[in-house]
VOPAGU-2260 file (C-alpha; in pm, 1 decimal, decimal comma):
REM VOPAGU-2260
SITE   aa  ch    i         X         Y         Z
SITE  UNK   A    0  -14211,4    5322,1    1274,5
SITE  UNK   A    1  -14223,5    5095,1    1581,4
SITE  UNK   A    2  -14457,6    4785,6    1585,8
SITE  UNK   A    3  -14727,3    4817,5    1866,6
SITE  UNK   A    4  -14867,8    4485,3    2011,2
SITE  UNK   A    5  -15252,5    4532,6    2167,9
SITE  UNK   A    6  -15455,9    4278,0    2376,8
SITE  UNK   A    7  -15832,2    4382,9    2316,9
SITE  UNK   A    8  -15970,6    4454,5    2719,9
SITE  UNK   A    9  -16362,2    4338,6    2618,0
SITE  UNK   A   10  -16252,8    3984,6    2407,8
SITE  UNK   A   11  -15916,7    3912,7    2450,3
SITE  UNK   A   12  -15810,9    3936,5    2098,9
SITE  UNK   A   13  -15415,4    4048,8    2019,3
SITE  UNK   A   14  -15301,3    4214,4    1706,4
SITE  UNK   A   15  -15007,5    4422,7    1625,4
SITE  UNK   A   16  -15056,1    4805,7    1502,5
SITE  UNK   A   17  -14745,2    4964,6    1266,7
SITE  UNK   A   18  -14795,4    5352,5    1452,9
SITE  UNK   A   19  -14589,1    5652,7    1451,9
SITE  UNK   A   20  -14438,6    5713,3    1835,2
SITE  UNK   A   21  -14652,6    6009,5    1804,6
SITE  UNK   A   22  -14967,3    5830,8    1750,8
SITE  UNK   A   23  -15219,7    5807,0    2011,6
SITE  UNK   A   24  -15297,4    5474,1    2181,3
SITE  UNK   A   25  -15574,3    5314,4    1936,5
SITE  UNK   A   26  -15866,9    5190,5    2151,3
SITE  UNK   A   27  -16074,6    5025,6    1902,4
SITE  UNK   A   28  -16079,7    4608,5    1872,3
């Protein structure tokens, strides 16, 4: 399973996600 890297839109916080390819986005800080 690929390693996702996020950027939070509303506080600018980053943090990395282990999904499935066939996960949807997440959208949640």
């Amino acid at each position: 399973m690929p390693i996702y890297e996020y950027v939070c839109n509303e506080c600018g916080h980053d943090f990395e996600a282990l999904q499935k390819m066939s996960d949807a986005p997440l959208s949640d800080c």
